[in-house]
N, C-alpha and C positions, 0 to 999 in steps of 0.2 A: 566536825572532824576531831580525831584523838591522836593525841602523843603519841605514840609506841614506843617501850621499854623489851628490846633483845636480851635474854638471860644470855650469857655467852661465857662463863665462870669456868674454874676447873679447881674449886677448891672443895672441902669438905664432902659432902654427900655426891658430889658430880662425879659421874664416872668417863673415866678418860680409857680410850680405846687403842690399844695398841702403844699405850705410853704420851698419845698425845691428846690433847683438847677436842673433841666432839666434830667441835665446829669449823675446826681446821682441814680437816679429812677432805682428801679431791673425790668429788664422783662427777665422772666427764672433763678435767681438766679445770672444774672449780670450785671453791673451796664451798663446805656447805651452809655456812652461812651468808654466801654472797644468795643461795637461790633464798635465802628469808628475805634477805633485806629487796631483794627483787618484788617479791612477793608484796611487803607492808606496799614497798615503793608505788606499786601497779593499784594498788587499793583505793576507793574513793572517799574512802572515810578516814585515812590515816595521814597527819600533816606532817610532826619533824619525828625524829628516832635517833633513841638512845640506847648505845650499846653497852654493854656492863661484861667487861673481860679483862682476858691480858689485853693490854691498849696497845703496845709496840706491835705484836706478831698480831692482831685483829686489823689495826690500820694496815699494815702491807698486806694483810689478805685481799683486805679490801676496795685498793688503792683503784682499781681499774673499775669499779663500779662509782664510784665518787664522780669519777670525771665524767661519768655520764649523769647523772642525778643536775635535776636543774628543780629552783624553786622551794627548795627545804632543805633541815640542817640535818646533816646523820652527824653526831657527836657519840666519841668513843671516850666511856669513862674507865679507869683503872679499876680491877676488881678489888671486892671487900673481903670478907673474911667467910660467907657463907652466903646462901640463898637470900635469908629474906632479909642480909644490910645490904645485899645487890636490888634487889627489890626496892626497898624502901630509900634509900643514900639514891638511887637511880631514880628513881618517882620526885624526890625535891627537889633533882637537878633538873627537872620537867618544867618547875613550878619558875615563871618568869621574875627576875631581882634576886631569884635566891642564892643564898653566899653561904659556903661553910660557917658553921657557927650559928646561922639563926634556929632561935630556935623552933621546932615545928610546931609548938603548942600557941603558939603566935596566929597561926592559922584557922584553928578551930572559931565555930560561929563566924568566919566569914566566907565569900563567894568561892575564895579557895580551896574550902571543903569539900564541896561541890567536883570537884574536877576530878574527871574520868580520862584514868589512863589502858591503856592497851598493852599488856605483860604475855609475852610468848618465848618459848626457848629457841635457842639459835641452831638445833641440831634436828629440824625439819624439813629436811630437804627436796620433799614432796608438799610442801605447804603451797597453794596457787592464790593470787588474790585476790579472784571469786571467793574461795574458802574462807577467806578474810571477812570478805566484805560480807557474804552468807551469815555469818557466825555475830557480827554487830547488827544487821538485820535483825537475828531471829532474837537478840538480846534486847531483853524486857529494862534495858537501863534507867528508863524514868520511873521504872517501881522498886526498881531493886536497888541493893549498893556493890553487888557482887556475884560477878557472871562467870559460871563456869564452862568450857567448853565440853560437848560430848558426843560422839559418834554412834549409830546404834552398830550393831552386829553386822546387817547384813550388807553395810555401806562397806565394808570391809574385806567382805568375801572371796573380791578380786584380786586383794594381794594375798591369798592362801597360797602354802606352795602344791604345787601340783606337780604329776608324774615328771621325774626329771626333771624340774623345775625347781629353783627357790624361792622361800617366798616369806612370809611373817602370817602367822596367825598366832594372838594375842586372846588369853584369856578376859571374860568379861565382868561385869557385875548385873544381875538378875533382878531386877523390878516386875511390878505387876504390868506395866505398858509396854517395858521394851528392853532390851539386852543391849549391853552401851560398853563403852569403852571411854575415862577420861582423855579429852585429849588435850592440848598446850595450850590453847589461847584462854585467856583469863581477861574478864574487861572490868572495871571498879573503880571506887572513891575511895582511896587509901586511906583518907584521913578519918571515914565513918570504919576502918576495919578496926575492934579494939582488942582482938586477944590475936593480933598478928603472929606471934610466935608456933603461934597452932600450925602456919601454913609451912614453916621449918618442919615441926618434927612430922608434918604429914609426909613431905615432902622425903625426907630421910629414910623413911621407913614404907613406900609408896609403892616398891615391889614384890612384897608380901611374898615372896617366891622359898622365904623358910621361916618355919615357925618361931624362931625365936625375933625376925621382924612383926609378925604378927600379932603377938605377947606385947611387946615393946610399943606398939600402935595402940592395943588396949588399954595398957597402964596410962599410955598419953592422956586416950578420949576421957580415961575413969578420974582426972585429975581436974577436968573442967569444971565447973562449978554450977551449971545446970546440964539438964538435958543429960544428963550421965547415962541412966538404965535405959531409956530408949536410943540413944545413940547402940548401947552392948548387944541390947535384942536386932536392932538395924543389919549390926555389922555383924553379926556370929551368922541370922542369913544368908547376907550376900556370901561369907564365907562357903557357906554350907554349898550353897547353889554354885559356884565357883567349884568347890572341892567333886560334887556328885556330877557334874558335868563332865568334870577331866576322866572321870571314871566310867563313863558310857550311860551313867544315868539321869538321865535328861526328864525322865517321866517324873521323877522325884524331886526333882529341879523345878519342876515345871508346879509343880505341888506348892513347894513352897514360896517362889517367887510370888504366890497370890498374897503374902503376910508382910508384904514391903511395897510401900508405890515410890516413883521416883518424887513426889512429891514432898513426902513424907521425907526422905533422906535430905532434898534442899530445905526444906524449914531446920532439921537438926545440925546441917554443916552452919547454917545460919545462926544458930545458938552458941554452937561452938566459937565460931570466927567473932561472934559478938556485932554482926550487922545482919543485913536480910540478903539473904540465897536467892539465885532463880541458876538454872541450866541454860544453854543456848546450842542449840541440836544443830552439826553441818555432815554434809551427807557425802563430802567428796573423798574423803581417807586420808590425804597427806597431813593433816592436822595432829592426827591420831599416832602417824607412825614418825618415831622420834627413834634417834637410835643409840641402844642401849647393847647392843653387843659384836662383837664380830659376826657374827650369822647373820645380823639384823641390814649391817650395811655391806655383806656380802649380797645379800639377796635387791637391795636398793640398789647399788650397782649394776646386778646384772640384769634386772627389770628398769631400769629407770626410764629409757626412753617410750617403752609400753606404757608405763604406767601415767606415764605423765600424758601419752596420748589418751590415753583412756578417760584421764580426769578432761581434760578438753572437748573430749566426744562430750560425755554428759554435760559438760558445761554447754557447748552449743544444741545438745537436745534438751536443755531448761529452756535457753535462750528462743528455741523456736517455740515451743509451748506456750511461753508468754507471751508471744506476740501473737499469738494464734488466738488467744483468748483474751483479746484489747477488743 
């Protein structure tokens, strides 16, 4: 089993909706971090969980879920200053004896380098704990030191919006296997990550939705100290495939996603981050969809009880599948 670390922040690069915090937002009468912490909760692979926010207004969000939690600690720590001192400040308060002040280089070459933690944001309110549990399944952790989560295209399709309908469809990135979308869950050995700062300015600049984020993403990757020219030919790709899509031309998209594998892209975020990459593919959507705008959790809102049955349908047509084939 793994710790889980809840991003749940509202400083720096986090964007707050409507003037407030993400994770605070009611859809159905609660707030939407309570359906994550639900979610790690119901998981079979996830033991205590650590929150990283405002801690006053995150506890009284949260106050009515606590009392029902039996058997693990949910511990809400004050927010830092940015992503990755929530990240990392959140990861050593994981780490058992650990006291402000040690220091973390204390830890290196021993069994506590080793330890894999669970890092997801708090503003996935469609997240189910199948999806969880799916996504540590398909995570290659004993090879790797750093999992990233990823959706493809078509797992997605059902939150399109449709006639009179709202709904989210999200731009993709184009490999030669498959059409994907990153999505929140992150699993890894923080202590083997050594150019952590990469995961900030990724992070910052992660919506690429205007050229001058895009620019600012390039300078980043072009500053790393390997792996530079094949990370720009990587990403000017998926750009391209990205940009010719939104444009109706998908034959030409389709052209070039043969000059990129998803393979290829995890070994180079590997160089960059300075450990070893793998992806972990989950197929149910809520993962994926994080919300980033008022449209994004108008449309959660008014699809939410569809959607969430829908995730459960498929969830129980795997569940017959496998038992069909024991």
């Amino acid at each position: 089993m793994y710790d889980a670390l809840i991003l749940a922040g509202d400083k720096r690069a986090s964007r707050n909706i409507g003037g407030k915090n993400k994770v605070l937002l009611k859809i159905d009468g609660r707030p939407v971090i309570s359906y994550v912490l639900s979610a790690l909760v119901g998981s079979k692979y996830v033991r205590n969980i650590w929150i990283v926010g405002p801690k006053e207004q995150i506890e009284k969000a949260i106050k009515p879920d606590l009392a029902k939690i039996k058997g693990r600690k949910v511990i809400v720590l004050e927010q830092w200053e940015n992503l990755i001192e929530n990240v990392w400040n959140g990861f050593l308060h994981t780490i058992e004896g650990y006291k402000k002040g040690i220091d973390p280089s204390t830890y290196l070459n021993t069994p506590i380098q080793e330890k894999v933690v669970l890092a997801l944001s708090g503003d996935i309110p469609l997240l189910a704990s199948y999806e969880v549990d799916e996504f540590i399944e398909n995570a290659e952790i004993d090879k790797f030191d750093y999992i990233a989560g990823i959706t493809p295209d078509y797992s997605l399709k059902p939150y399109y919006p449709k006639e009179n309908k709202l709904g989210i469809k999200h731009s993709y990135f184009h490999g030669r296997e498959i059409k994907w979308r990153q999505n929140n869950l992150h699993l890894g050995r923080l202590l083997k990550i050594r150019n952590k700062i990469y995961i900030q300015k990724m992070y910052e600049y992660r919506h690429q939705r205007e050229w001058k984020d895009i620019i600012k993403l390039v300078l980043t990757v072009l500053k790393t100290e390997k792996g530079t020219y094949k990370a720009i030919y990587q990403f000017a790709i998926l750009q391209a495939c990205m940009f010719l899509t939104n444009r109706r031309l998908e034959w030409l998209s389709d052209f070039l996603r043969k000059f990129v594998s998803l393979s290829s892209i995890e070994n180079t975020v590997g160089v960059i981050l300075g450990t070893s990459a793998k992806t972990s593919i989950t197929y149910y959507g809520g993962a994926a969809l994080d919300i980033d705008s008022d449209e994004e959790l108008m449309a959660i809102k008014a699809n939410f009880s569809e959607w969430t049955a829908y995730q459960e349908e498929l969830f129980n047509s795997k569940k017959g599948k496998s038992k069909k084939g024991r």
